[in-house]
N, C-alpha and C positions, 0 to 999 in steps of 0.2 A: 797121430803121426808127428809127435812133438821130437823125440831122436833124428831121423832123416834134418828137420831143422837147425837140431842142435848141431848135430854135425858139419851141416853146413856153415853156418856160424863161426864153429871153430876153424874152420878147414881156409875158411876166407879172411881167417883174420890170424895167420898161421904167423909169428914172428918170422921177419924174412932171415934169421939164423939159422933156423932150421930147415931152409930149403935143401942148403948145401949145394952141393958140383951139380945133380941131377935135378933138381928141381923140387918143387913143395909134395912131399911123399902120399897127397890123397888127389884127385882127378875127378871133382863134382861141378857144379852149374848147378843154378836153381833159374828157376822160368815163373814167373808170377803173371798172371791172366788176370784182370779184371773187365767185368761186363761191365760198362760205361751206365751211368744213372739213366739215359734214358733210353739206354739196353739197344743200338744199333750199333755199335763198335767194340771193339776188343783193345783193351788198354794191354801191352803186353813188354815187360821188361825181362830178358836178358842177363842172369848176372853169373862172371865166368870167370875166370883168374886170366892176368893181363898177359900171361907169359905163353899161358897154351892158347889161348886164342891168337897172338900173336904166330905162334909158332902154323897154326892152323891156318890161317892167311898165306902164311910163305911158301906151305907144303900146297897149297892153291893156286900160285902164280899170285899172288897180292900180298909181296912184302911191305906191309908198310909200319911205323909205330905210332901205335896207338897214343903215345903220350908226345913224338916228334913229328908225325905228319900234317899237313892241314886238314883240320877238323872234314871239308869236303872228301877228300880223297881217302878218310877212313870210314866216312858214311859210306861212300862207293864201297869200298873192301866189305863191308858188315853188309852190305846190301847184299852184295853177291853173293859172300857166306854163309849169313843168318837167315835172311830172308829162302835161300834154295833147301835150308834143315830145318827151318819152323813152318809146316804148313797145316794150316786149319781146313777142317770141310765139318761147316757150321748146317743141321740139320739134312743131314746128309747127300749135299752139295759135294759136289768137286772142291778137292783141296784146291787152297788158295795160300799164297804168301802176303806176309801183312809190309807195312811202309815203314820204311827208318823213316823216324822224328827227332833221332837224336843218340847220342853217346856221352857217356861221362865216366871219367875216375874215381874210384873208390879204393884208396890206397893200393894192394895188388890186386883188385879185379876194375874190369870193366864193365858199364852197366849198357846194354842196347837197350832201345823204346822204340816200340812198334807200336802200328796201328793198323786196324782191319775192321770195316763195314762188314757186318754180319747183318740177316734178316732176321726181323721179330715177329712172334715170337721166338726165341733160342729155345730149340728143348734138347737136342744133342750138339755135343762138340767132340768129334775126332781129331786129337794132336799128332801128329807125328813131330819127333824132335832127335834127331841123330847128331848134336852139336857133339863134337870133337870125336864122336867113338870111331872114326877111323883112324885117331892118332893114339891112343890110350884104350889098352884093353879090358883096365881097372875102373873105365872113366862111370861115373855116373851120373846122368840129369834129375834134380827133381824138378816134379813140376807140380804146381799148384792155382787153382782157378776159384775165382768167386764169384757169383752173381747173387747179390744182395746180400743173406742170411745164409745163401749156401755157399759152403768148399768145401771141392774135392782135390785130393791131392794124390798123382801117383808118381812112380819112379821109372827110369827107363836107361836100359843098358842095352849093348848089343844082343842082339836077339829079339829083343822088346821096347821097340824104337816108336810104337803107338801105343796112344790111350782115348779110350772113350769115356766123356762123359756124360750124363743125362740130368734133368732137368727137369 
């Protein structure tokens, strides 16, 4: 699954010339999962282009900017957003939404960190992640999970907005 990476790669690191009047011409997010060393949390990063997530926030009632707001009141916005489009149901448990720890810039994208108590052992994890596809019909998320020696990685568009994985 090394291409979906690449792409992504390139997509996020798009020269901002070529965005133009409309905006950066691909509409992906990558989601990275890691099971914490002593495997009761979920380490969970976020990473999305600063423009459509913005954009996503306003078409939400939470205009705010991500690079002029206070760092609080953009945790609040990404709480509300991210955390109501990421929810996990660890061992097939009731979805659950994980906790902002934090936000950061990475030239045009924004990176969220989450966190989420999960019970061990972990042998399934069902993601749901519908981050921006109501604003982008082209939009795509990858997602990618590790716990220890294993990853798995799927992709999710409208239509296919869950994944499971086992363990």
């Amino acid at each position: 699954m090394r291409l979906p990476m690449l792409l992504l790669a390139c997509a996020l690191t798009l020269p901002s010339q070529w965005a133009g009047e409309r905006g950066h011409p691909i509409h992906v997010s990558s989601t990275q999962i890691d099971v914490s060393r002593d495997r009761r949390s979920l380490e969970m990063t976020v990473r999305v282009f600063t423009d459509d997530l913005e954009a996503a926030l306003k078409a939400a009632g939470m205009p705010v900017s991500v690079a002029q707001s206070p760092d609080v009141a953009v945790d609040s916005a990404l709480s509300r957003y991210i955390g109501a489009r990421l929810l996990v149901a660890a061992n097939g448990a009731a979805p659950r939404r994980g906790s902002i720890v934090g936000h950061e810039r990475e030239d045009d994208a924004t990176l969220v960190h989450l966190e989420l108590p999960v019970p061990a052992p972990l042998t399934s994890v069902q993601i749901t992640q519908p981050v921006l596809l109501e604003l982008f019909e082209d939009q795509t998320n990858l997602l990618h999970m590790t716990s220890g020696t294993v990853k798995r990685s799927g992709l999710l568009r409208r239509g296919t907005e869950r994944v499971t994985f086992q363990f």
